[in-house]
N, C-alpha and C positions, 0 to 999 in steps of 0.2 A: 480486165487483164487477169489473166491465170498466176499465181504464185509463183508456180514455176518457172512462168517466161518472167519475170521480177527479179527471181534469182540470176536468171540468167544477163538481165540486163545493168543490174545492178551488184556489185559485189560486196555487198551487206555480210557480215560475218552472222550467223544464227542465233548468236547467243544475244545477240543485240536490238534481237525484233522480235522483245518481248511482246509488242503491244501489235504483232502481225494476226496473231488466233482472231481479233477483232475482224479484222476483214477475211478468215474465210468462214468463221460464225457468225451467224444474226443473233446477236445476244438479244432478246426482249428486255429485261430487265438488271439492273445490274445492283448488287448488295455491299454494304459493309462490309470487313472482314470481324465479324464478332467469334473470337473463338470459341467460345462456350457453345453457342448453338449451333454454330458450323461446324459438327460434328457428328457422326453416325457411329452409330455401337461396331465392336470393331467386328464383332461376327460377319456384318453386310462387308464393312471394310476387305475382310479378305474373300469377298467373293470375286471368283475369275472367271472368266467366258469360257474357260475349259471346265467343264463337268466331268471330264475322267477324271481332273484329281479328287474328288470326293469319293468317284465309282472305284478306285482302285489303290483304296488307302493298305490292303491288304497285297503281299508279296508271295508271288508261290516260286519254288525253284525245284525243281527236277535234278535230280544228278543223274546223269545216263554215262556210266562208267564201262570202257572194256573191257573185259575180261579173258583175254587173249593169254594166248602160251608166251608171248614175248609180252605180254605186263604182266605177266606173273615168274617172269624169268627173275632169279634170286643175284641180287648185287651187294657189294658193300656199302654198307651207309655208311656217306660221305660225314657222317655228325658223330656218330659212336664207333668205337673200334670195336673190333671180332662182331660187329652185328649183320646180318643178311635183311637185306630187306628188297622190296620188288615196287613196281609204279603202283599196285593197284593198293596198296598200302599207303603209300603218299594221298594217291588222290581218295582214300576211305581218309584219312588223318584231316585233307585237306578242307571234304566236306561236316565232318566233326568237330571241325575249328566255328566253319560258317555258321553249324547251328547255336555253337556253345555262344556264338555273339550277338546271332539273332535273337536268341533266346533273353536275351538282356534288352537290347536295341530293340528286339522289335518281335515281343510277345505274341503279336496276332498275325505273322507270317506262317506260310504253311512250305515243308521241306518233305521231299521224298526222295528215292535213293533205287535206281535200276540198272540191274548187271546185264549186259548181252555178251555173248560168245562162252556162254557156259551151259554144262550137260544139266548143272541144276535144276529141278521142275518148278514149281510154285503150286501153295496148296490150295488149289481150285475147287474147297470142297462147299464154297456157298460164296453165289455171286458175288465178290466182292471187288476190288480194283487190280488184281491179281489175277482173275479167273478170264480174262480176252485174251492176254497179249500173247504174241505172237512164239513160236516153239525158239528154244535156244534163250529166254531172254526171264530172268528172275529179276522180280519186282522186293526186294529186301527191305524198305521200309517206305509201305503206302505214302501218298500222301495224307499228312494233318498236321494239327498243329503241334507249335513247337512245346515240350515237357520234357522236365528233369527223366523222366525213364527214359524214354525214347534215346536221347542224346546217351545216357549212362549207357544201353542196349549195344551201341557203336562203342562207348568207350572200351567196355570188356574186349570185345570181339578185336581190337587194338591189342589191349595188354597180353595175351593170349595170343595175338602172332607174333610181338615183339620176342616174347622167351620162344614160340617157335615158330617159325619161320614157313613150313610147311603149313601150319592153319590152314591158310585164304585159298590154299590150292585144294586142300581137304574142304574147306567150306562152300567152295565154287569153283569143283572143277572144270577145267576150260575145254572146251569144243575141240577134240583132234582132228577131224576131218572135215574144213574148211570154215566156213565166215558168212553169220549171220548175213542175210543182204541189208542195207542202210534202209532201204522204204521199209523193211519189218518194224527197224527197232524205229524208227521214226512214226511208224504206225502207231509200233505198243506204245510210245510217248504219248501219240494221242489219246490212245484210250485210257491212261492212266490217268492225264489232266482231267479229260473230261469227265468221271467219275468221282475225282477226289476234288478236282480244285472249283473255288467260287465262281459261278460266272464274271463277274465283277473284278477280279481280283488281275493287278500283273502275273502274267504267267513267262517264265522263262527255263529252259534246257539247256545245262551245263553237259554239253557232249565231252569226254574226256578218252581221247584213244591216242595210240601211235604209231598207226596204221594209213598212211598214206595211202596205198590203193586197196583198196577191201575185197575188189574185185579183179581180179588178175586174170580169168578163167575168157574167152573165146565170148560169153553170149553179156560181157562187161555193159557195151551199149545200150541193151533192153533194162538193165540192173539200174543204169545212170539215169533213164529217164523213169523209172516206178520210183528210184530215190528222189529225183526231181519233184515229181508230180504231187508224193506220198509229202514230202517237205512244204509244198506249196498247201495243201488242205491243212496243214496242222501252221502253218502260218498265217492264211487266211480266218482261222480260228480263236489267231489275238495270241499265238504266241509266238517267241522268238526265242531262236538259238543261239547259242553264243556258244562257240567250238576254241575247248583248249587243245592244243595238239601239242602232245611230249616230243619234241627232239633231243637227239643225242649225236655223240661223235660217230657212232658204228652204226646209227641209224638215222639220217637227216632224214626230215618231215621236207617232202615237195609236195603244195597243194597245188600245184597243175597236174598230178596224176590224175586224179578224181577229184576230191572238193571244190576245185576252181566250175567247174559243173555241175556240183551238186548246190553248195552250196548261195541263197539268196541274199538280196541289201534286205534291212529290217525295214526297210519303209516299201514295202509293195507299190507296185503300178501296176496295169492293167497285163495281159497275158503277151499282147504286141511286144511291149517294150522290156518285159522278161525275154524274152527269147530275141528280141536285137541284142540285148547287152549281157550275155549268156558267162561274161568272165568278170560279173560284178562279185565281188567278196561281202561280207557283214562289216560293217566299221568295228565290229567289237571281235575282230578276228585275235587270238592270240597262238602264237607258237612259240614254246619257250621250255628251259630244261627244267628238267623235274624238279630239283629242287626250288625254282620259283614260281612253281603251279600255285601254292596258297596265296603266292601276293601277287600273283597276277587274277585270282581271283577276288583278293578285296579289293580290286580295280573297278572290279563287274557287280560286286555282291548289293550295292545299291542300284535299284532298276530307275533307268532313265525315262522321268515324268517330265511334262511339258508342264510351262509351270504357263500357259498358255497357248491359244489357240487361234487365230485370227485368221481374218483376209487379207491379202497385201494387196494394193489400189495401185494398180500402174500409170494405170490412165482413167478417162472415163468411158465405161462399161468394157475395162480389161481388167480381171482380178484373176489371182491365186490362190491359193490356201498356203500359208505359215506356220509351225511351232515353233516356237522359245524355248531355250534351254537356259537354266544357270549352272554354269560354270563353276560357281563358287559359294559353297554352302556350310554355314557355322554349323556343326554337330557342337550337339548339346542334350544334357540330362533328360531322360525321359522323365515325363510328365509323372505326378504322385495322384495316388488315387485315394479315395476317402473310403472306409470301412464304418459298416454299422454292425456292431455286436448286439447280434437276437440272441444271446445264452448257447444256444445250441451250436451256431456256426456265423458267419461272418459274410456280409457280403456287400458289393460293391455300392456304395451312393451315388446317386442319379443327381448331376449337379442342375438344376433347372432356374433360370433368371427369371422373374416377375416383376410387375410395375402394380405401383399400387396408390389408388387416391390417397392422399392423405383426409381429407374432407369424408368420403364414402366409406373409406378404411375396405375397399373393395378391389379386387385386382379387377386392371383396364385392360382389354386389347390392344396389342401391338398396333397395328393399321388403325386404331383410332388417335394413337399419340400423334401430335403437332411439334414442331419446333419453331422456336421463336428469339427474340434476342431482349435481353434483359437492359433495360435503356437508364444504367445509374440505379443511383438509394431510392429514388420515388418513382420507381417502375409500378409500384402496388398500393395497394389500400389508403389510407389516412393521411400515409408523408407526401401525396402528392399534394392535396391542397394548401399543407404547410408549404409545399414550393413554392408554389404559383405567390403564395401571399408573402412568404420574404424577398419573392424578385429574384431570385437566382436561379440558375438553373436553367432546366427544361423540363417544359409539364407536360404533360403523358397524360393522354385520356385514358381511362379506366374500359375496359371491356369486357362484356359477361363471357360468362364461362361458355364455350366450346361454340360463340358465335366468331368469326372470319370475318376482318378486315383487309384490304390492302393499305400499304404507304402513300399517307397524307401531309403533306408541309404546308402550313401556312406563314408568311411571311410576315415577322414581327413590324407592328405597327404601333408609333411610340412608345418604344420602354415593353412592349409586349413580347411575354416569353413566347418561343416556338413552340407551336405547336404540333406534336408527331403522336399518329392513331399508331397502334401497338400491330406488327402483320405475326401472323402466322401460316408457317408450311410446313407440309406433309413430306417425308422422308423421300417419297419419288421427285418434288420439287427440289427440296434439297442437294438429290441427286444430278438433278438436272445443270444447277449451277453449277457444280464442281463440274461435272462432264463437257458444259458447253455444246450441250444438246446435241454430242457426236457419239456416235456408237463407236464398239469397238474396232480395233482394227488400224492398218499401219497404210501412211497414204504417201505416194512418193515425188517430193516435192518438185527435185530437180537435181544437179551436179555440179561439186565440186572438185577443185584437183585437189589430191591425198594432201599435199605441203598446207593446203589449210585448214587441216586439224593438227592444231594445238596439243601439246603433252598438256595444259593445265584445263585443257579440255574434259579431260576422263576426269572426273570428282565423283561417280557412283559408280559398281558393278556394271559392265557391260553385262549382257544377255544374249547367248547365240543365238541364231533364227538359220532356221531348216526347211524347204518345204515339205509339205504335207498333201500328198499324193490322193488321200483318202477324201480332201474334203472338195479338191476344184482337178480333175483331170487334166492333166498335160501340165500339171504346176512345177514338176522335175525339171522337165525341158525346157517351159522357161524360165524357171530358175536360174539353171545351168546357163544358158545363155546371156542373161544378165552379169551371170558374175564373171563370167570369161571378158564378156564385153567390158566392164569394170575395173579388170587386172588388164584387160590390154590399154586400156588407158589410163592408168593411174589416180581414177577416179576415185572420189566416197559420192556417198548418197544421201539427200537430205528428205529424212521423212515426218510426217507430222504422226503422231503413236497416242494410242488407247490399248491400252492392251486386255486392259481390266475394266468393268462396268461402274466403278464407283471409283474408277483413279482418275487424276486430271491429266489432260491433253501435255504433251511434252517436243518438242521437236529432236529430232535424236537424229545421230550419223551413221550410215550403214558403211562400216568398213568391209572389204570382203577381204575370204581367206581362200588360197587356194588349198589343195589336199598336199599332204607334206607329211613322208614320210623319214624317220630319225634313223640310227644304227640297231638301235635296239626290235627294231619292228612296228613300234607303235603309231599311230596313221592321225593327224588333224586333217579332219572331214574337212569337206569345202564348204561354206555357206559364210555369213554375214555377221558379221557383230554388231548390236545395236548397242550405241554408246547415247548415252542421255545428254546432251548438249546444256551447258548452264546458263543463264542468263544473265547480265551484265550486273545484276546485285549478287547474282551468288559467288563471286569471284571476289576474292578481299586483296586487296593492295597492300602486296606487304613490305616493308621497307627494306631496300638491297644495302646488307655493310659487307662491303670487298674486305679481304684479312688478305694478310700476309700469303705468295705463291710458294707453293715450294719449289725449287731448284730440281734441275732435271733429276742432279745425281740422287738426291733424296728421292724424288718418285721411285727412279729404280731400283734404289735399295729397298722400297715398300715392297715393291711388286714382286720384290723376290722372294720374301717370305708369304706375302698371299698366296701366292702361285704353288707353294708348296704345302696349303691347307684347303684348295678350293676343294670344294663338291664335283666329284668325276662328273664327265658329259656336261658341266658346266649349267644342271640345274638341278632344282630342288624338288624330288617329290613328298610333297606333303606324306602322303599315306604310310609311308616309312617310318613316320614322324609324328605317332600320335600324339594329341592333347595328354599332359601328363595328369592332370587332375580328371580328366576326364575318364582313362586308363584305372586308375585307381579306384575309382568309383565302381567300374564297371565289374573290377575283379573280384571284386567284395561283392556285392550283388552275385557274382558267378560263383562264388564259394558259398555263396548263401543259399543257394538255388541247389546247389548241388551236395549240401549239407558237408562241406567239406572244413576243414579248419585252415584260415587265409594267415598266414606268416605277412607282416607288413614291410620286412625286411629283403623278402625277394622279390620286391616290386622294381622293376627298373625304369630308369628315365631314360628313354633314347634323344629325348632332346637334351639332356649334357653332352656340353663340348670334351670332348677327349682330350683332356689338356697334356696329359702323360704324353701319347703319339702327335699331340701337335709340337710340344717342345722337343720332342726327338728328332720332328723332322724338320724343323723352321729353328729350332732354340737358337742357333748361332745366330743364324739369319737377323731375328728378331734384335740383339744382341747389338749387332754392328750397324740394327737401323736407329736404334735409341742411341747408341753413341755419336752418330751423323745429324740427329736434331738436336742434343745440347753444341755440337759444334758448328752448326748453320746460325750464320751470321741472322739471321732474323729471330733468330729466339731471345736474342739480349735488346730489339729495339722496342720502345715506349711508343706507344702513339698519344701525341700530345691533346688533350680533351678540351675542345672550345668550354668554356666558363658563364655558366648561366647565372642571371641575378634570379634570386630568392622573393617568391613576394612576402611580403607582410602578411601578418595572422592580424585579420581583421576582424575575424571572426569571436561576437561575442556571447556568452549564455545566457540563460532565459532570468538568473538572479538579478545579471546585469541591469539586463531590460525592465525587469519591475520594480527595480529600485528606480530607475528613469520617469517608470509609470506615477510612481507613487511622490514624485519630487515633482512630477510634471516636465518634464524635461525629455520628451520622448520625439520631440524635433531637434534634440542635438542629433539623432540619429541619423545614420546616412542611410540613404532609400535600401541599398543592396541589403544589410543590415534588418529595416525589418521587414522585405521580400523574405528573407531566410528565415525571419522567426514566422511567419505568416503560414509559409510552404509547411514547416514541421507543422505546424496546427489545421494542415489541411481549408486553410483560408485562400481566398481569392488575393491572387498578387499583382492585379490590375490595378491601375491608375494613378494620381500624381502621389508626391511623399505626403500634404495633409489628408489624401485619402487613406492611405494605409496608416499613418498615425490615429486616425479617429479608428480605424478597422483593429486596431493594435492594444485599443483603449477599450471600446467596446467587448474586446475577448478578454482581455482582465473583470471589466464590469460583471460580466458573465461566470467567471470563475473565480 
């Protein structure tokens, strides 16, 4: 019988059939849990079946800014008074933020910077990533890596428009008679990527205009498909767009003018199903007003890795292709590097791990190391035959060096100790146990209704899961259909997961989400949450004490004061909210980098509560809710404490006992007594009270 039809037949909760993986692996042999050698160095440890994340530890990002007569049209900043400022200033500030943090965060990212709808030329005067692209479209700072100049280059060219205003129109003036086409600039996109950035590497374009239709003119149609076309080659190329688009009051942004047809989903299909579903968006769509272009970019400024890669198993011989996303990621200090000082200059140390005989005093090869389990004190040398001959224990046959046994039991025949041959395995067998000889990949058991998953269900990060278009054809479609199917009936999914080549088998819930869009514009894609189901030890039973209810009237005097401190829209964005020791670090690092001098005083904490505007707005509130819990009749009641007896201190010390020893009197002793002294001394606390009296006598004798 199938697991699935099990499930179906039986309504077994998941977390309860721990010991199901048995019947759908053939385990051969089954081991101890020895922690010491059931371990692999953590390098293997984090290996994942996805290989881009190693191929694209590096980030490249393009800013492909417009340069138009209405973004360079001069307005009041809304932050400084008598100051004029224009979009294309924001979004130069915007991307000079992103590198001054890349530049910290993340050293080995590569950042470039391209104007289009400006008369500016580029100096094409030796091949370089400047010398293709297309007329109307200046390339201001190639791709490469990120440096103190580079970022300082943007900073000037800032402070120099800030006193005037006119600069950026002087340093880029804009195109008067009409607009670059989009397949141009999305051209020159390409060929600036493909020039400057790694093959290897994430590559993404930060499109930044506020130009709803670009093409307004009679022959708009032939423009929509060269922008289409020109978009699809530089997406089939590995990269992706992510379009900010400025609205305003005197200028809303509709992208059904044109982008609703220009622009692609980031997860390509095949050319068919582009062109059936021709008013698909990018899930990383953003349209928003100028002033929150930089934080809607540090929404985007981390590129979205699959922290996995897998098949999904429908059936048998129906599969998909999968990624995994997480959701939820600790930022944290970048790693410190080691320096060796040669005199002249300084530079990076190569941390490299070796193994090494201690016998040869020779380094070993990785692939010839063995792991094994250490079986007690007389696992080696000399103290085994002292075991055997005191009778305790377990005696361990001895094994030459780098000859292979398997596991031997012989059964103790009178008074004879066990005997266990010593195994060893090879890192791939090792691997094999933990894995349960399943490869990776998510397999799909069978179905339950939503109401049986459990809130104390979730105990680790779920994991999003998307499919993956690239790896199994037609995996969209039926994706999609799975999870419509899913929401129309109230379903979760139960699947058995490997996601990783050296992690153990898991059975996990697939919740599905549908697409769900908020006020603000922001979009939750459709796809599945894989939640890791626990097993009936991982749940700890905790003990319920009921307290005191409070009274309605009391709730609602609570409520009235929360209500008037909650967080607008009723959630919390993290990114608004950085780690403050984190921040701090960072700044310092960025004044260092920039050879700037860091005041530790204008550092701000945006995680402090606003206590000033919370008691402005709630003070009373707050006020008249403290005066209603000293006047609520449960505040004055005791609860009366059942009364436990106390045992006795029976418990006596080791003086006691050898004066007993020494008087002879070591059978007034009661058993528990010298169990406890036996235990400390690491003695056997088997058998009747004159055996552990003589065991109690003899370790005196001894010491």
């Amino acid at each position: 019988m199938r697991l699935h039809h099990y499930f179906r037949l039986f309504p077994l909760r998941p977390y309860t059939a721990k010991f199901l993986l048995l019947t759908i692996v053939h385990l051969e042999s089954s081991m101890p849990p020895y922690d010491d050698w059931n371990k692999i160095d953590e390098e293997e440890e984090e290996e994942l079946q996805d290989a881009s994340m190693y191929e694209t530890k590096r980030d490249v990002i393009l800013f492909c800014i417009d340069c138009s007569e209405s973004m360079l049209r001069l307005y009041d900043d809304p932050r400084y008074e008598d100051v004029k400022t224009c979009h294309v200033y924001t979004a130069l500030e915007a991307a000079m933020q992103i590198e001054k943090k890349k530049i910290i965060v993340g050293p080995n990212d590569l950042v470039g910077i391209i104007l289009f709808n400006t008369i500016r030329k580029s100096e094409a005067t030796s091949r370089t990533q400047g010398s293709e692209i297309k007329a109307n479209t200046y390339l201001f700072q190639p791709i490469s890596p990120l440096s103190a100049p580079k970022v300082q280059e943007l900073i000037q060219l800032l402070d120099v428009a800030r006193e005037d205003p006119e600069e950026l129109r002087r340093t880029f003036p804009p195109l008067t008679t009409g607009r670059v086409p989009m397949g141009d600039v999305f051209t020159s996109c390409n060929w600036v990527l493909r020039d400057g950035a790694p093959k290897t590497a994430s590559k993404r374009v930060f499109l930044i205009t506020d130009e709803d239709n670009p093409h307004p003119s009679t022959g708009s149609r032939q423009l929509i498909t060269s922008a289409r076309t020109t978009l699809i080659d530089l997406t089939q190329s590995g990269v992706t767009v992510e379009p900010f688009f400025i609205s305003t009051d005197e200028k809303p942004f509709d992208v059904s003018r044109f982008y609703s047809s220009v622009l692609l989903p980031t997860n390509l299909g095949d050319e068919e199903e582009i062109q059936e579903d021709s008013s698909v968006l990018p899930e990383s769509i953003s349209i928003a007003r100028i002033e929150e272009l930089l934080s809607q970019m540090r929404f985007h400024e981390t590129p979205k890795r699959a922290l996995f890669s897998v098949p999904f198993h429908l059936a048998d011989g129906f599969t998909i292709g999968v990624k995994g996303y997480g959701l939820i990621t600790e930022q944290k200090k970048g790693a410190y590097k080691y320096f060796v000082d040669l005199g002249d200059r300084m530079e990076v140390a190569t941390v490299r791990t070796t193994y090494v005989d201690e016998d040869r005093q020779a380094e070993v090869e990785r692939n010839k190391i063995v792991y094994g389990p250490e079986l007690g004190a007389g696992a080696s040398g000399d103290n085994d035959e002292e075991e055997d001959e005191s009778g305790g224990g377990f005696g361990v046959r001895v094994v030459k060096t780098g000859s292979r046994v398997s596991p031997q039991i012989k059964k103790p025949i009178r008074g004879e100790n066990l005997c266990l041959s010593k195994p060893f395995y090879s890192a791939e067998e090792l691997r094999s146990f933990r894995t349960l000889g399943l490869e990776p990949g998510i397999k799909l058991l069978g179905f339950k209704d939503r109401s049986e998953l459990a809130f104390e269900d979730n105990i680790k990060h779920s994991q999003f899961v998307y499919p993956d278009e690239m790896s199994y054809s037609g995996s969209k479609r039926t994706f999609n259909a799975l999870l419509k199917s899913m929401v129309k009936k109230n379903k979760i999914g139960l699947a058995l997961c490997l996601t990783r080549k050296n992690a153990t088998p898991i059975f996990c819930a697939l919740l599905p989400q549908e697409e769900a869009k908020d006020t603000t514009g922001w979009t939750d894609p459709a796809g599945f949450h894989l939640i890791p189901l626990p097993f009936a030890d991982d749940i700890r039973g905790a003990p319920i004490d009921e307290a005191f209810r409070a009274s309605e009237e009391l709730k609602a005097s609570a409520k009235a004061w929360i209500d008037k401190i909650s967080v607008k829209n009723g959630s919390y964005p993290p990114d608004s909210f950085p780690n403050p020791a984190l921040a701090y670090h960072n700044e310092q690092l960025e004044a260092s980098a920039f050879r700037e001098e860091y005041d530790p005083e204008s550092f701000e904490d945006l995680t402090e509560p606003k206590t000033e505007m919370m008691h402005k707005r709630a003070g009373h509130l707050m006020r008249e809710w403290k005066k209603a819990i000293v006047e609520d009749p449960s505040a004055s009641l005791v609860v009366p404490g059942a009364g436990s007896k106390r045992k006795a201190d029976v418990s006596v010390d080791e003086a006691e006992i050898k004066s007993k020893y020494e008087s002879g009197m070591l059978g007034k002793l009661r058993v528990d007594q010298l169990k406890d002294f036996l235990k400390s001394k690491g003695q056997q606390v088997s058998g009747k009270k004159a055996e552990l009296v003589d065991r109690v006598s003899d370790w005196f004798d001894s010491h």
